[in-house]
GUTOR-857444 format. One record per residue (C-alpha): residue number from 1; x, y, z. Coordinates in steps of 0.05 Angstrom, whole numbers, plus 5000, padded with zeros to 4 digits. Layout:
<nodes>
<loba:NUM	x:X	y:Y	z:Z>
...
</nodes>
This chain:
<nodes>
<loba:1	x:5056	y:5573	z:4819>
<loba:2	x:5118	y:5549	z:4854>
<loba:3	x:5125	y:5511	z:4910>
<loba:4	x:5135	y:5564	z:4963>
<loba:5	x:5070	y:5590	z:4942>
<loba:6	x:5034	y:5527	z:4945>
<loba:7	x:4989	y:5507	z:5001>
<loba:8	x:4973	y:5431	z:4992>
<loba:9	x:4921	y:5400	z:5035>
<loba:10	x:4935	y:5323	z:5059>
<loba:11	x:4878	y:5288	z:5061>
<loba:12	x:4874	y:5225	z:5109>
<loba:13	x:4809	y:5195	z:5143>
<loba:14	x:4843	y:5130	z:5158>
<loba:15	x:4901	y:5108	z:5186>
<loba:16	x:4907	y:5031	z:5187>
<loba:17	x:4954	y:4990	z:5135>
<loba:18	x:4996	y:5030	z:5102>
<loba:19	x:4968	y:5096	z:5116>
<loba:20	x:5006	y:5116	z:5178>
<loba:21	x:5073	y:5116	z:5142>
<loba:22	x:5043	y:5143	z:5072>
<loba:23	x:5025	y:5201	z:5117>
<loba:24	x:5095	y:5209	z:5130>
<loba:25	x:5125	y:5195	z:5073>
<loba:26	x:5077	y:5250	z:5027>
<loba:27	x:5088	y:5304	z:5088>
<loba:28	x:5154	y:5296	z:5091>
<loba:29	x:5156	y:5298	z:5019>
<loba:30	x:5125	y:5366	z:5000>
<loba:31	x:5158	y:5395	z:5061>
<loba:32	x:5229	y:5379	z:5032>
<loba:33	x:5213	y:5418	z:4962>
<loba:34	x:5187	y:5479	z:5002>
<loba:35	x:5099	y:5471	z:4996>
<loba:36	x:5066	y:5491	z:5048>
<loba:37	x:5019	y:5434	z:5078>
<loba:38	x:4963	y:5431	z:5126>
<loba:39	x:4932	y:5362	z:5146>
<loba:40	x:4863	y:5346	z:5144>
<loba:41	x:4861	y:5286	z:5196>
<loba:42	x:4815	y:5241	z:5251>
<loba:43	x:4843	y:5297	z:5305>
<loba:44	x:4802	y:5251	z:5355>
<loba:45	x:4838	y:5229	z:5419>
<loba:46	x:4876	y:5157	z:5392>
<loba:47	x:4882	y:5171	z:5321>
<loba:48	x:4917	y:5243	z:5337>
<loba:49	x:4963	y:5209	z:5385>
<loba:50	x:4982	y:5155	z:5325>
<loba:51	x:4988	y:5215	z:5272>
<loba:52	x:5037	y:5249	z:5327>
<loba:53	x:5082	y:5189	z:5343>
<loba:54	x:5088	y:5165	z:5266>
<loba:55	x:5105	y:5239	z:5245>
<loba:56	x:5151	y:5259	z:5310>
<loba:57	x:5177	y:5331	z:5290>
<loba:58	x:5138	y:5336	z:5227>
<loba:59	x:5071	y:5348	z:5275>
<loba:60	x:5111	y:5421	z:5292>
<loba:61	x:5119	y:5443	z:5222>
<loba:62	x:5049	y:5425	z:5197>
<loba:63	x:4983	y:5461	z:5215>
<loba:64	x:4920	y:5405	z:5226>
<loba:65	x:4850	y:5415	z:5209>
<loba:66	x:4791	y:5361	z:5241>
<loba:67	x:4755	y:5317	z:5183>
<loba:68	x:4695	y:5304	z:5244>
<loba:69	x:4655	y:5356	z:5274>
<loba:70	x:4626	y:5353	z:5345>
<loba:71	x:4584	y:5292	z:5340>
<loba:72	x:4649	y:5253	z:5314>
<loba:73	x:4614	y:5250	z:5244>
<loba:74	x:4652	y:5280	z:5177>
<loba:75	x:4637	y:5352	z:5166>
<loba:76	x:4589	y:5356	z:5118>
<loba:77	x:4560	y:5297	z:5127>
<loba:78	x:4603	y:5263	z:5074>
<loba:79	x:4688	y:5255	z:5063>
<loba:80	x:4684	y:5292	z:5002>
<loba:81	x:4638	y:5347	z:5042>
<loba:82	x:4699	y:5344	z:5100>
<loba:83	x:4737	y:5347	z:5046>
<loba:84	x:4724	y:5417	z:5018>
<loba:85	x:4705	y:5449	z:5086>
<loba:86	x:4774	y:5422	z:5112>
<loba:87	x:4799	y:5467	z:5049>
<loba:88	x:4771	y:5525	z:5064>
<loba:89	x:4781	y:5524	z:5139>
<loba:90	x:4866	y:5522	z:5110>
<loba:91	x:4857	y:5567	z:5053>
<loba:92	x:4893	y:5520	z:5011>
<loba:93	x:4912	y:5519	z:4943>
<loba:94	x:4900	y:5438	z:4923>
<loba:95	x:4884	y:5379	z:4957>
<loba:96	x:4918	y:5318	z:4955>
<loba:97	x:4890	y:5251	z:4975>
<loba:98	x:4935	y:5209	z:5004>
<loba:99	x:4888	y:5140	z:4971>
<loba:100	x:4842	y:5167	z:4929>
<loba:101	x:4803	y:5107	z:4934>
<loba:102	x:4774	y:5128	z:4993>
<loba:103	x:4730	y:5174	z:4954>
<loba:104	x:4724	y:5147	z:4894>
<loba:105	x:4668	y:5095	z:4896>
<loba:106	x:4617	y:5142	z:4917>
<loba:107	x:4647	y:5203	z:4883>
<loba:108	x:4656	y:5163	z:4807>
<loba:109	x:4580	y:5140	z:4818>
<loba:110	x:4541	y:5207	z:4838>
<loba:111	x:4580	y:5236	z:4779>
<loba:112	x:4557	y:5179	z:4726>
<loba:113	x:4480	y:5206	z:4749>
<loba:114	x:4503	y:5278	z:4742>
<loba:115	x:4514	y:5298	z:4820>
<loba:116	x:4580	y:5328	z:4818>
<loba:117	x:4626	y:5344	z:4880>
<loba:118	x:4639	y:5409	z:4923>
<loba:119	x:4643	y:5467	z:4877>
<loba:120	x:4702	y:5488	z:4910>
<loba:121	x:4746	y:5426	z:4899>
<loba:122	x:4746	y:5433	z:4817>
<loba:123	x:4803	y:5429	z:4785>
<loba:124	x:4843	y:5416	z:4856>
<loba:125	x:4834	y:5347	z:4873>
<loba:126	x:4897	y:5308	z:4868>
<loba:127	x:4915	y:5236	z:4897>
<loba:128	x:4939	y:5166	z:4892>
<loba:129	x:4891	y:5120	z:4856>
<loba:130	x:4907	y:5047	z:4885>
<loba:131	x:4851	y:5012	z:4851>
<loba:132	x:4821	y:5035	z:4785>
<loba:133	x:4798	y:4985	z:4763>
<loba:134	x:4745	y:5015	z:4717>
<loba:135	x:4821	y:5025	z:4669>
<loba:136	x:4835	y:4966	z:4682>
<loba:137	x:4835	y:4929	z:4601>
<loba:138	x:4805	y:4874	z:4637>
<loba:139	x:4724	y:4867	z:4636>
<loba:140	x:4689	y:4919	z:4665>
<loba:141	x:4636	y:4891	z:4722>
<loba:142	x:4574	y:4935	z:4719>
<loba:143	x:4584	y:4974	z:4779>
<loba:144	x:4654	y:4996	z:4754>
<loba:145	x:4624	y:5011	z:4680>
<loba:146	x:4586	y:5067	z:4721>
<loba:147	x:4645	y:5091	z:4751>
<loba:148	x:4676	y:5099	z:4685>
<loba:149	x:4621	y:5142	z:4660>
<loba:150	x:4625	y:5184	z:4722>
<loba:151	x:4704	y:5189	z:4716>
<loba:152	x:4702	y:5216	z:4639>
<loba:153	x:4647	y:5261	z:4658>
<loba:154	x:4693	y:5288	z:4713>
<loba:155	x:4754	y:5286	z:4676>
<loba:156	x:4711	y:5330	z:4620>
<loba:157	x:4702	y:5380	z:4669>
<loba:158	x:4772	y:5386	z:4690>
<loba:159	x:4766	y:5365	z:4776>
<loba:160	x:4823	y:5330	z:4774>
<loba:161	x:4894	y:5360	z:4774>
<loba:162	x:4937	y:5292	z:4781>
<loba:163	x:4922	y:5227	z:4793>
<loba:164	x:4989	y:5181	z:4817>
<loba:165	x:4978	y:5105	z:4793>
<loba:166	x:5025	y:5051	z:4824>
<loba:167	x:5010	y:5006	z:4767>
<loba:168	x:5069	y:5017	z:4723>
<loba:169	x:5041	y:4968	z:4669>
<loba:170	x:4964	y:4999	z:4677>
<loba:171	x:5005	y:5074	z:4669>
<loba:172	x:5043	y:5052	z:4603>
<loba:173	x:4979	y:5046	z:4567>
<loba:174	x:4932	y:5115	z:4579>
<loba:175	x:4948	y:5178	z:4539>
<loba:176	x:4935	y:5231	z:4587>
<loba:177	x:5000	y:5254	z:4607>
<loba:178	x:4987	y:5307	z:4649>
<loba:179	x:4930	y:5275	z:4688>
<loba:180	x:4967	y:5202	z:4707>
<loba:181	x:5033	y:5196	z:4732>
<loba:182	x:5069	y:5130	z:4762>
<loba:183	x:5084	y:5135	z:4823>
<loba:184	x:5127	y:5065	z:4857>
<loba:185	x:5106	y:5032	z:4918>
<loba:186	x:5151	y:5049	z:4968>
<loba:187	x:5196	y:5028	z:5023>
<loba:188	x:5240	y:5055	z:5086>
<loba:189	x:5286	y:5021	z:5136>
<loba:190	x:5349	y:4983	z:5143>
<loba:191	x:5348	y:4909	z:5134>
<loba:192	x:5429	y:4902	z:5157>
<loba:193	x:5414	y:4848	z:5211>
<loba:194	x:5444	y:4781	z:5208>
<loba:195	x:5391	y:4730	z:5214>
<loba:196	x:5424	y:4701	z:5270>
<loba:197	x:5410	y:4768	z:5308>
<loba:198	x:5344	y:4786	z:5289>
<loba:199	x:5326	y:4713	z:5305>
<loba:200	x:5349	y:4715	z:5365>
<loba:201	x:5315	y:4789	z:5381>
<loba:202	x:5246	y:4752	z:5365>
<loba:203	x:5255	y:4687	z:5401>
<loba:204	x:5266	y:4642	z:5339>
<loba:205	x:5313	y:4586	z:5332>
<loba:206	x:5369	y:4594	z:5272>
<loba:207	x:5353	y:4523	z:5254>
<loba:208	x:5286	y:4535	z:5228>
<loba:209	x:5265	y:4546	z:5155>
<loba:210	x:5225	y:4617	z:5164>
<loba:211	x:5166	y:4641	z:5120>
<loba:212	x:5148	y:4712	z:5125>
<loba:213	x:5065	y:4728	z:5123>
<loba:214	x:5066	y:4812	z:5137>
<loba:215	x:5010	y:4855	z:5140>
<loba:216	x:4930	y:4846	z:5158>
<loba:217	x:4930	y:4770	z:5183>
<loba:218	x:4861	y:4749	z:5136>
<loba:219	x:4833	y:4714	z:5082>
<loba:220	x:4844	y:4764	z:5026>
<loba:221	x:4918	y:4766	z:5041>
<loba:222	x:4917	y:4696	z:5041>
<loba:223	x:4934	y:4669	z:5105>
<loba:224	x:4892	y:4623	z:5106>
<loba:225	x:4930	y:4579	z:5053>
<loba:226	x:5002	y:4595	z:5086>
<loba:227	x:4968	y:4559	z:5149>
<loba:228	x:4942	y:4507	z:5112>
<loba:229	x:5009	y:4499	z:5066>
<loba:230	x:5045	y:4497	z:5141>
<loba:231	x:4997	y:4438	z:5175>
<loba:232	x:4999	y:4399	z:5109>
<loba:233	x:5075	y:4381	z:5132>
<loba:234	x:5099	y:4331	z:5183>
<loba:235	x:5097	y:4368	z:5257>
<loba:236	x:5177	y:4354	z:5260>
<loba:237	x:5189	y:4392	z:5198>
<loba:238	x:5231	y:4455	z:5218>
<loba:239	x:5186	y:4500	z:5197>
<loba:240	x:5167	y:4561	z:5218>
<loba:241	x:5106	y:4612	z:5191>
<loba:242	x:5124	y:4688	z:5222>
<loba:243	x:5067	y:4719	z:5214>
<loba:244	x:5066	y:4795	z:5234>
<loba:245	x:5006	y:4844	z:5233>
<loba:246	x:4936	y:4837	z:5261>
<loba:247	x:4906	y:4776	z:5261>
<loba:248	x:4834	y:4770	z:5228>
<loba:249	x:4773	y:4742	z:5276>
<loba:250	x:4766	y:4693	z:5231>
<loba:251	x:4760	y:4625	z:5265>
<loba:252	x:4788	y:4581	z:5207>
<loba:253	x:4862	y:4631	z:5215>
<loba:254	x:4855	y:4638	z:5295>
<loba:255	x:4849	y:4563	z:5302>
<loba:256	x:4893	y:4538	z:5247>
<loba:257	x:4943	y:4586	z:5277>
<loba:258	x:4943	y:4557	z:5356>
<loba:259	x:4953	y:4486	z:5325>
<loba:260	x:5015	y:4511	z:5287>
<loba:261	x:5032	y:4551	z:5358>
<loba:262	x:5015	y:4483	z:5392>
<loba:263	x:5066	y:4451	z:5347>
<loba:264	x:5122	y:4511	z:5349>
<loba:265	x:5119	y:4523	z:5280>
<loba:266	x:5091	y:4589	z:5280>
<loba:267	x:5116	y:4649	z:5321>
<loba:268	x:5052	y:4700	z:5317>
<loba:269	x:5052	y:4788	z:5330>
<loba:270	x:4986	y:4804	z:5335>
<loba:271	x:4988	y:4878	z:5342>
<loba:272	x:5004	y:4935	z:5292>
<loba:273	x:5083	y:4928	z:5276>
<loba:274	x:5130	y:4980	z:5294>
<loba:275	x:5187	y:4994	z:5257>
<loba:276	x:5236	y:4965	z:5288>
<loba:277	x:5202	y:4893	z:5295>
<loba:278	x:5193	y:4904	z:5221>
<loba:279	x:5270	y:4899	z:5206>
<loba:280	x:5269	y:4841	z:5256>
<loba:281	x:5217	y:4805	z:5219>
<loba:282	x:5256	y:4811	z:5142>
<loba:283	x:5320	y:4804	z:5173>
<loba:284	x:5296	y:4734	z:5209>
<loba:285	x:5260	y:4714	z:5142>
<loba:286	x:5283	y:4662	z:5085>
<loba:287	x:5217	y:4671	z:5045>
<loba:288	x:5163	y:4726	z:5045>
<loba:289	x:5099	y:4698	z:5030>
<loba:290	x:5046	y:4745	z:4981>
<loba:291	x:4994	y:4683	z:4977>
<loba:292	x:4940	y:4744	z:4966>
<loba:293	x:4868	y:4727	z:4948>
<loba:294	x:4835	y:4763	z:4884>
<loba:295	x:4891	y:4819	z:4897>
<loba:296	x:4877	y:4881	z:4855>
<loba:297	x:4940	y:4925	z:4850>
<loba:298	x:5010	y:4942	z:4888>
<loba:299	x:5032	y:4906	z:4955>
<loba:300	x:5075	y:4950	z:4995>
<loba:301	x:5108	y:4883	z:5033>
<loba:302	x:5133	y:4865	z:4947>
<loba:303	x:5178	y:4932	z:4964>
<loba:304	x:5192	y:4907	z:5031>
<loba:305	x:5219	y:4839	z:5019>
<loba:306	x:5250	y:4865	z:4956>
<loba:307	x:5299	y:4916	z:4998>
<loba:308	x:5316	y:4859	z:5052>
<loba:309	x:5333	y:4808	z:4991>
<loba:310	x:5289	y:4752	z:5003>
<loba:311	x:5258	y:4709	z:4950>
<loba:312	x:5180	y:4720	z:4951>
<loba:313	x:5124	y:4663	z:4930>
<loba:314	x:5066	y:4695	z:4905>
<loba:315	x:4995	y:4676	z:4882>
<loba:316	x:4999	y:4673	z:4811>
<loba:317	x:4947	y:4728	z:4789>
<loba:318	x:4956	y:4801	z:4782>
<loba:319	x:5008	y:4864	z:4788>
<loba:320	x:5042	y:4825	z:4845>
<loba:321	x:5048	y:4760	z:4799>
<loba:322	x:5073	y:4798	z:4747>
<loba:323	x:5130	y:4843	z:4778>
<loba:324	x:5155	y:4772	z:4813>
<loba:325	x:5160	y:4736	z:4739>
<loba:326	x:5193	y:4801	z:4702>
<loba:327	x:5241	y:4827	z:4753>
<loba:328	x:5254	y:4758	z:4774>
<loba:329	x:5237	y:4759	z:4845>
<loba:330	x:5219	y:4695	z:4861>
<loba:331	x:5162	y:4642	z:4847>
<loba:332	x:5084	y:4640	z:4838>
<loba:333	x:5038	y:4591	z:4856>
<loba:334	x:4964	y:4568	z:4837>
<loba:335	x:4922	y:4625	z:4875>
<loba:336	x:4873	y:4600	z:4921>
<loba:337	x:4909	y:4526	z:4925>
<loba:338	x:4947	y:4514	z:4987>
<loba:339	x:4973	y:4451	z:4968>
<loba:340	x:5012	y:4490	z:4903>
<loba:341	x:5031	y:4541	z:4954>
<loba:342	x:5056	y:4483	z:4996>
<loba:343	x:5095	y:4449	z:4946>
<loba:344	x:5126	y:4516	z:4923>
<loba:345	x:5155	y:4524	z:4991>
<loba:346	x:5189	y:4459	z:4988>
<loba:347	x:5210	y:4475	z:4924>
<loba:348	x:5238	y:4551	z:4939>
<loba:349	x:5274	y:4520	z:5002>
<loba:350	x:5307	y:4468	z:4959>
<loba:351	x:5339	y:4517	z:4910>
<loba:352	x:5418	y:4521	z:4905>
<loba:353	x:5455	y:4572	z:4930>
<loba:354	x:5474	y:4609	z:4859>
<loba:355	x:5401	y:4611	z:4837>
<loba:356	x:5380	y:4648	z:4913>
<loba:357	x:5440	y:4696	z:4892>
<loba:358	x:5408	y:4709	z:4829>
<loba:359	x:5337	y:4722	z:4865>
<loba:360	x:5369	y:4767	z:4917>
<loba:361	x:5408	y:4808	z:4862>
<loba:362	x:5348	y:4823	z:4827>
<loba:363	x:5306	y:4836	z:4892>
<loba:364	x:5359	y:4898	z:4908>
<loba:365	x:5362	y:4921	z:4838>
<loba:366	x:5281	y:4920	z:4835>
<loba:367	x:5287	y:4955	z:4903>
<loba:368	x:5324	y:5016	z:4885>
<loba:369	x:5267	y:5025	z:4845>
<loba:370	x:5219	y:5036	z:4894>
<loba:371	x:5262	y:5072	z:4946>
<loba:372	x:5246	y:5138	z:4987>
<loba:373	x:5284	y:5173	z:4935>
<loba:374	x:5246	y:5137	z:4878>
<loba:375	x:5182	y:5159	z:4911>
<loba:376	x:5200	y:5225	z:4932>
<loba:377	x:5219	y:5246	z:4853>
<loba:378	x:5153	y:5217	z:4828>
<loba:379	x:5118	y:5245	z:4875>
<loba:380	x:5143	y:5319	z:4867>
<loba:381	x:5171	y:5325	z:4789>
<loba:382	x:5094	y:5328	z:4763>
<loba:383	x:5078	y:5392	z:4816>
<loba:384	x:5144	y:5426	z:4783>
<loba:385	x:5103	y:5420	z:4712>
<loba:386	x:5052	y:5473	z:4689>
<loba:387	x:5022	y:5423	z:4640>
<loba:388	x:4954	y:5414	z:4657>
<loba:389	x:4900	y:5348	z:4640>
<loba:390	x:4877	y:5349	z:4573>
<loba:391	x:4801	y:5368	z:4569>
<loba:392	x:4784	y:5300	z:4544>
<loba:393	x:4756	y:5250	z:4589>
<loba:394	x:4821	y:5218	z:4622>
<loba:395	x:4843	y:5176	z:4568>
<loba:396	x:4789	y:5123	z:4567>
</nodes>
């Protein structure tokens, strides 16, 4: 079937994180090789008006089906129920969901006790997988052991089409072709600022030392420790902790974060980050923090920091830890200790200029990696394939 014949259904229940611009990115993706797509969305007043603003133009070309019925509940009853009435409301050929793991807890368990999905979504489900880690060579908790069962079981029965990993290690080791495909973590923008400007945008002095924290302000992203690492230091230290993205209600990170306020050094927007104040953010940065918690797979603000140059310290467990030590990104710390994360930032600031060259040469070149372009071709090369999934039970 070629692409001009191909009617792909987006699904996307949430839209928090990353999921506003994946939306994007995927639509904008399978519009540019010619697929027809329809979007299976939270049409509700709010979440429409988000959907509208992040995809500007892109809301013309597409046609968009509701996930919720009239009592605001999914159709159905269930996402994968939504799922397949969404589906035949567009008449569309496959579905394709955006994070699989939304489904896949639930979906991966009925199917280990024989309950299968819709009927009419075999052998047309295809998504991004940002968590398996039943495949994982790691050991297997109980609860994902089940999911395991109910994934071969699946698998065996042929519901899934493709399924895009952003584990490029995890990828190099399972069999199935067809079935698993890597797909990079991506990033957009222009991070061309001087620092001197986008400091100046944001209301920060150039005299400061500035640590990056982006994304969900909480405790599994670790913010906790960058706070603690930060008040560990003398209050005249010309610091500063940027910290950008929603702050958790947590009262540990709302109070440890006035005292740093209290002290200027920590500048603090607590909202959902546009764009533009994005660029600001990298541009203004010396150091993106990653001091993640238990962190299972990709971080989109790796590709981020990567593309604006800086030198990352990470938490040293993981797919994060790993891409910093091989590509040569930056340095890892003891996860979970904020004094190690402190003394790695005194460290990382205390590096000579050559070695910072060396990081920020290796952050571009890991960068093109994981561009739009990148993406876009990983995304769209396994549609133009007619291979299909062995009939084997995905590899594992």
């Amino acid at each position: 079937m070629t692409p001009e014949a191909t009617h792909i259904l987006l699904f996307e229940p949430r839209l928090g994180g990353h999921h506003l611009s994946w939306l994007q990115y995927i639509t904008e993706d399978f519009l540019s090789a010619g697929f027809r797509v329809t979007l299976a969305v939270d049409d509700r007043p709010g979440p429409i008006d988000k959907i509208r603003n992040q995809l500007d133009q892109l809301v013309d070309a597409v046609p968009i089906v509701s996930l919720f019925d009239a009592s605001d509940r999914f159709r159905g009853g269930g996402k994968l129920s939504a799922l397949a009435a969404c589906m035949e409301e567009a008449g569309a050929d496959e579905a394709f969901l955006n994070n699989f793991d939304e489904v896949a807890s639930g979906c991966l368990r009925r199917a280990a006790i024989g309950l299968e999905p819709p009927s009419g979504l075999q052998g047309r489900i295809n998504g991004v997988y940002f968590r398996p880690r039943f495949l994982a060579p790691t050991g297997v908790s109980p609860g994902n052991f089940l999911k395991r069962i109910g994934f071969r079981r699946l698998c065996r029965a042929g519901w899934f089409k493709r399924l895009y990993l952003l584990d490029e290690y995890l990828y190099a080791g399972l069999t199935d072709s067809a079935l698993y495909h890597f797909l990079p973590d991506p990033w957009s923008g222009r991070f061309d600022l001087t620092a001197s400007d986008a400091r100046g945008a944001l209301g920060i002095s150039e005299d400061v030392r500035v640590f990056l924290h982006y994304g969900i302000g909480d405790r599994r992203k670790g913010l906790h420790l960058a706070i603690q690492a930060m008040l560990s230091g003398p209050e005249e230290r010309r610091w500063l902790l940027l910290c950008a993205g929603e702050l958790d209600k947590d009262s540990a990170i709302q109070n440890g974060m006035a005292e740093l306020q209290q002290r200027g050094q920590a500048k603090v927007l607590n909202h959902y980050v546009s764009d533009d104040e994005e660029r600001l953010c990298f541009c203004a940065s010396d150091v993106v923090l990653l001091p993640y918690v238990r962190h299972f797979g990709s971080s989109g603000v790796l590709s981020l920091a990567a593309a604006a140059g800086k030198i990352i310290i990470a938490s040293d467990e993981g797919l994060v830890a790993r891409r910093v030590l091989d590509h040569r990104l930056g340095q890892v710390f003891t996860s979970g200790n904020a004094a190690a994360l402190s003394t790695k930032m005194v460290e990382t600031l205390s590096l000579p200029s050559p070695v910072l060259d060396r990081y920020r040469q290796a952050a571009l070149t890991y960068a093109d990696g994981c561009s739009r372009e990148a993406f876009r071709n990983a995304l769209l090369t396994p549609f133009m394939k007619t291979e299909r999934p062995n009939a084997g039970a995905g590899g594992i």
